[in-house]
Structures are given as structure tokens and as C-alpha cells.
N, C-alpha and C positions, 0 to 999 in steps of 0.2 A: 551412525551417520551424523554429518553435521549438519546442524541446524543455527538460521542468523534471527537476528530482532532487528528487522526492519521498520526505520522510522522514513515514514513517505513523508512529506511536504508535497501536498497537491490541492495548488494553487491556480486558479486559472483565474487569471489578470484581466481590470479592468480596460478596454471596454466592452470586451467580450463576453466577461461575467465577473463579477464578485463570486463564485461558487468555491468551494473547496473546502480545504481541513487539512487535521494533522492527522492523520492514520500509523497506529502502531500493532505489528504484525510479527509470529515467528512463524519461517518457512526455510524448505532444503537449501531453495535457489530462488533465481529470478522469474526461473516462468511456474513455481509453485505460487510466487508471491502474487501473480498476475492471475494466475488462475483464480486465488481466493479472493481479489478482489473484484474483479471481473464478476464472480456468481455475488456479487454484495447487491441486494437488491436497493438499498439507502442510495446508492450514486446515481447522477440522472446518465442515460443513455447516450445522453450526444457527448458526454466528456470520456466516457471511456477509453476512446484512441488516442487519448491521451496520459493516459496509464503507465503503461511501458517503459518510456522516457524517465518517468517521477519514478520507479523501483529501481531499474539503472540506479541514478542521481541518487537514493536514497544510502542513509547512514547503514550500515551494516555490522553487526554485530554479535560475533560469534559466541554461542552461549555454551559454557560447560557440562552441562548436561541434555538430558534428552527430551523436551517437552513435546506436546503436542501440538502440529500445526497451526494457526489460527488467525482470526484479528482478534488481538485483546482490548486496544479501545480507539475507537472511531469517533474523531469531533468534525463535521459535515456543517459547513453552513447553506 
């Protein structure tokens, strides 16, 4: 099965918030990608419905072999 290296850019714009980061993640598809962030306890709850959009948008990255789902590194301000 294929799996991508998703790079998020989740950014939620002043003056709503300064919050965000750069989130890097491998996952099957889009709503694995969302699922593993979504259970990510580090994000605050009100930005989450904003999610979806930022895994869309994100860089995608099809990787040649078979790793194991995940986030491998989260920077969160």
C-alpha cells in the first residue's frame, strides 16, 4: 500500500491567532492524515475545523517504501 510524507503548513493568521506550526506526518490518504491529527492532543480544540483544508493544501510525498503511520515531528506555537 501507498503511503505519502505529509508536510502541513498550519497556520492560523493574525488576528485571529498567532497559533500554528509546521507538522510533518506519513499517512495512506487524506482522512488517515486527519485522523492522526485530530487524536493529537498538543493542538488547541477550537483550530481543529481547520484541519482538513491545511492536509488538502499540504505537500505530498510519495515514499518508496513502507513505514509506519505517524507524526514524526510537530513544531506548534
Amino acid at each position: 500500500m501507498k503511503k505519502y510524507l505529509y508536510i502541513v503548513d498550519y497556520w492560523v493568521p493574525f488576528p485571529q491567532s498567532e497559533y500554528g506550526g509546521l507538522i510533518t506526518l506519513i499517512a495512506e490518504n487524506d482522512a488517515e492524515a486527519l485522523e492522526l491529527l485530530s487524536d493529537e492532543e498538543s493542538f488547541h480544540e477550537e483550530y481543529k475545523s481547520l484541519i482538513m483544508e491545511k492536509v488538502i493544501t499540504a505537500t505530498q510525498l510519495e515514499l518508496a517504501n513502507d513505514y509506519e503511520s505517524g507524526i514524526i515531528e510537530a513544531f506548534c506555537t
